[in-house]
N, C-alpha and C positions, 0 to 999 in steps of 0.2 A: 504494500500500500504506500503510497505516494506521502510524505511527512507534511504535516499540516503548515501552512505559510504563517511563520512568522510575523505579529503586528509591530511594527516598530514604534515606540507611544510617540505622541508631536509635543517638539520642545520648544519653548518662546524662549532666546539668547537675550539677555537684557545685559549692559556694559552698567556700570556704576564709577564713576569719578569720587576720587579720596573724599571722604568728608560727607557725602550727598546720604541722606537716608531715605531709602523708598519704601520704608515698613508699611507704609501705609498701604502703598497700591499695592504691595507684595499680597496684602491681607486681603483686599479685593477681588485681586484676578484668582486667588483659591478658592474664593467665593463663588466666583460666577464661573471661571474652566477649572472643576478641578480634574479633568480629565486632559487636561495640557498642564505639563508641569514648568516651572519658569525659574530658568540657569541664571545666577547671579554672575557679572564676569566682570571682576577687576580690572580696571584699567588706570595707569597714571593722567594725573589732570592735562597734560599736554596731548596724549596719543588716545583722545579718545575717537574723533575724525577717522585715523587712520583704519581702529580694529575694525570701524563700520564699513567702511568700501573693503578692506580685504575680505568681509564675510565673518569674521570670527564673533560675530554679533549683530540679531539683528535690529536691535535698539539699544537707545542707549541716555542714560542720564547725564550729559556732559555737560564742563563747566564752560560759556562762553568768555573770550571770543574762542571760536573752533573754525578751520578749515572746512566751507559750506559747500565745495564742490560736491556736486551729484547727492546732496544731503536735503534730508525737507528737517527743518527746525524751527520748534514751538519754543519760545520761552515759559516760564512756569513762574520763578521768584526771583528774587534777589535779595541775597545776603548780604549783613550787618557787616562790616571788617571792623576789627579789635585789634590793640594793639598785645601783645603776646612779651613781657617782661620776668624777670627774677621776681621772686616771691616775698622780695625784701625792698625789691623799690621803693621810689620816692611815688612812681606812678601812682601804686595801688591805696595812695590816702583818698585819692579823686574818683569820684565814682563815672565818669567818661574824661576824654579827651581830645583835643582837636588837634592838627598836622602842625601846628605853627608849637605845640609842646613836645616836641620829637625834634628841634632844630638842632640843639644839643646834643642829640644821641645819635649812634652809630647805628643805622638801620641796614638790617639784612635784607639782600635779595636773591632771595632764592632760582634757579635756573626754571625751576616748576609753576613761576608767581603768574597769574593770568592776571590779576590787576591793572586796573588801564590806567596808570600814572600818567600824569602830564610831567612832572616835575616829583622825584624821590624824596622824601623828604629826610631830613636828619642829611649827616655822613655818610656817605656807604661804604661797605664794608670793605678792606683790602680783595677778595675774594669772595665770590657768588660763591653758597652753599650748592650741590647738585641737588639738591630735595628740601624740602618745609621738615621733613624729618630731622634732616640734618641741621635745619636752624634752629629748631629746638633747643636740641643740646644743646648748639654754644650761645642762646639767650640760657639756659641753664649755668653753663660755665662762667655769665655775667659778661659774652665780646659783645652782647649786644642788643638789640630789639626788634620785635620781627613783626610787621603789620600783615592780618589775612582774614580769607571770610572766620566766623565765629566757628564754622562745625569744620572748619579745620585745627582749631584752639583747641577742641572738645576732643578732634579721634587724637591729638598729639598730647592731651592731658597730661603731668607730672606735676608731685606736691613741689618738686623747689619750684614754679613758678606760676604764671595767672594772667590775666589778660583782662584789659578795660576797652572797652567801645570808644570808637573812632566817629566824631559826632560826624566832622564832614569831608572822610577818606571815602573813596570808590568801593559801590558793591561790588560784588560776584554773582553773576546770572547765571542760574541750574536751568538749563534746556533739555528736551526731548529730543532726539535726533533719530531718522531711520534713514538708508538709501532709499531714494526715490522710488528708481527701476526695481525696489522690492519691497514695492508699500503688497506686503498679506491682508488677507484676513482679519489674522494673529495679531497683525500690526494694526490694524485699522483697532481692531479691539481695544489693545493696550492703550492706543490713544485716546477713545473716547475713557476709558477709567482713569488717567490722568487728567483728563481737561474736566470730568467732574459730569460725566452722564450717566443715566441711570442705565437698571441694567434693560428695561421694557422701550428706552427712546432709541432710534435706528438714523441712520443718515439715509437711508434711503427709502422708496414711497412706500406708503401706507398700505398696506394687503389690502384688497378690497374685502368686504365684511359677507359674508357668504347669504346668498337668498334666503330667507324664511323656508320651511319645509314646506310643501306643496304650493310655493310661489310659481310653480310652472308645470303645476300637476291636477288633478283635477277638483281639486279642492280648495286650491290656494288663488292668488288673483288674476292667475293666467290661466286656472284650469278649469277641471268643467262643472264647478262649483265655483269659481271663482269671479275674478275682475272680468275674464276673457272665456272665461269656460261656456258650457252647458246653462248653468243657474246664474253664471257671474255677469259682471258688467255689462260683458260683449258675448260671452254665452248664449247658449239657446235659449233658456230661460232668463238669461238678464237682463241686463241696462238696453244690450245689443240682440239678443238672444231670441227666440220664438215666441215670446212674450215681453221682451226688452224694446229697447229704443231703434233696433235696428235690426234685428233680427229676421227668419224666414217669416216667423207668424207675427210679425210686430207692423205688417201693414194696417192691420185692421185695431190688434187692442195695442199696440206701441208706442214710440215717442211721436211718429207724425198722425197718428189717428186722434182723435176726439176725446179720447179718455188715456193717451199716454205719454210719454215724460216730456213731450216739446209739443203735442197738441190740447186744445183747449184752456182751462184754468189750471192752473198746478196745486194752487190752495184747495185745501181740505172743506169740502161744502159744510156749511155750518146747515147741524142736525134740527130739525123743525119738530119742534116741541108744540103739540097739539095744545093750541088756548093759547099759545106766547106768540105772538107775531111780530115780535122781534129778532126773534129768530133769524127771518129773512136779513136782516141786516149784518153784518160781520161784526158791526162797532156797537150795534143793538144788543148782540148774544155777546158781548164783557162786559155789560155795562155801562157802555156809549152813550153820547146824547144822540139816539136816534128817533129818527121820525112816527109820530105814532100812525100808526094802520088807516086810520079814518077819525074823522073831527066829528065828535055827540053833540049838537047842540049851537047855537051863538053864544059866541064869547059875550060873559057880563060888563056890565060898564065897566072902566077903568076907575080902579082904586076900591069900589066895588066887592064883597064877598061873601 
């Protein structure tokens, strides 16, 4: 016997930039596929462009600016930058700070920094650190002080030091990024749970809502009971029908005959109530001020009773 084919499960490749946390949507897409499972893939804050056109990912949380060839990119937020100091500083009396209290200090700049500086502020250092990692340490060591988004403060966390808010240094923008020429599915999915749609709204049209049961049967408003049928509308029996407005037998009691729905009165003959002869009138039988039947007698003088 022939060995059963193998299902391969379908994987959603999500890239993740240092710092960024997607716990959220991670918690999401297991909500709604948990029958696609969804690969976290590390990448450094500079190469995240790159994993996306090689394939090794097919989404990706990256930090801008990024390399947008052949990329579709959403932005999402933008993070607070902090200044990242020794745990003994003079910073940490101030509860934030702005660029112009950094002139003094020797600021690192790391090879890995996306930051859109117009102008570095402080010193810089003799040598760029190769990574935020590594300027850690030597703000640890006390050569210096390192400005970055805040959840990069967070994953590089140590007790020797600490970090205050940069009232008005440059954010860091977390974007969505996919190659274009491989927007899926998958992908389409993943975006709408980022951009914040439900799981029942669609980008594309609306199903049309399925006919009523016997809507084209003989009972419903096309059948032969129905609008169109036999008894309906247009039916034998209906509006149209052999007793209808138009039907085979609807010449004689129908809508153009004398007694049906387009000949004669359409109103309901008011019933003549033996001894009321008001009856006859339409506005007489509710009540109306109608005319009475015949005048008894000469009217008495005026004023008279």
């Amino acid at each position: 016997m022939p060995e059963p084919a193998v299902t391969i499960p379908e994987v959603l490749r999500l890239a993740i930039a240092p710092g960024v946390t997607p716990g959220k949507w991670v918690g999401m897409w297991r909500e709604r596929r948990p029958d696609v499972a969804l690969e976290l893939v590390h990448v450094s804050a500079i190469d995240g462009g790159d994993v996306l056109r090689s394939g090794a990912a097919d989404a990706g949380l990256v930090r801008l600016p990024v390399d947008r060839t052949g990329l579709c990119v959403i932005p999402l937020y933008t993070e607070v930058p902090v200044v990242v100091v020794p745990a003994d500083h003079e910073i940490t009396a101030f509860a934030d700070v702005a660029i112009a209290d950094l002139a003094d200090e020797i600021v690192l700049h790391p090879l890995d920094d996306l930051l859109a500086w117009e102008h570095l502020p402080g010193t810089p250092a003799v040598e760029r650190p190769a990574t935020t990692g590594d300027a850690v340490e030597l703000v640890a060591a006390g050569i210096g002080v390192l400005v970055v988004p805040q959840s990069l403060a967070r994953l590089h966390h140590r007790r020797d030091v600490t970090y205050r808010p940069v009232t008005d240094g440059p954010g860091s923008q977390v974007a969505l990024a996919w190659v274009e020429e491989r927007t899926t599915d998958l992908v389409e999915e993943l975006v709408g749970i980022v951009r914040g749609r439900t799981a029942r709204s669609s980008r594309g049209r609306v199903p049309r809502a399925p006919e009523p049961e016997g809507a084209s049967g003989t009972g419903g408003s096309r059948g032969g009971s129905g609008a169109r049928g036999g008894s309906g509308a247009r039916g034998g029996s209906g509006a149209n029908g052999s007793g209808g407005s138009k039907g085979g037998g609807g010449s004689n009691d129908g809508a153009k005959s004398s007694g049906g729905a387009k000949g004669g009165d359409r109103r309901k003959p008011t019933p003549r109530v033996p001894g009321d002869e008001r009856a006859r009138s339409p506005r007489g039988a509710s009540g109306g001020r109608a005319k009475p039947a015949t005048r008894r007698g000469k009217p008495g003088p005026r004023g008279s009773r």
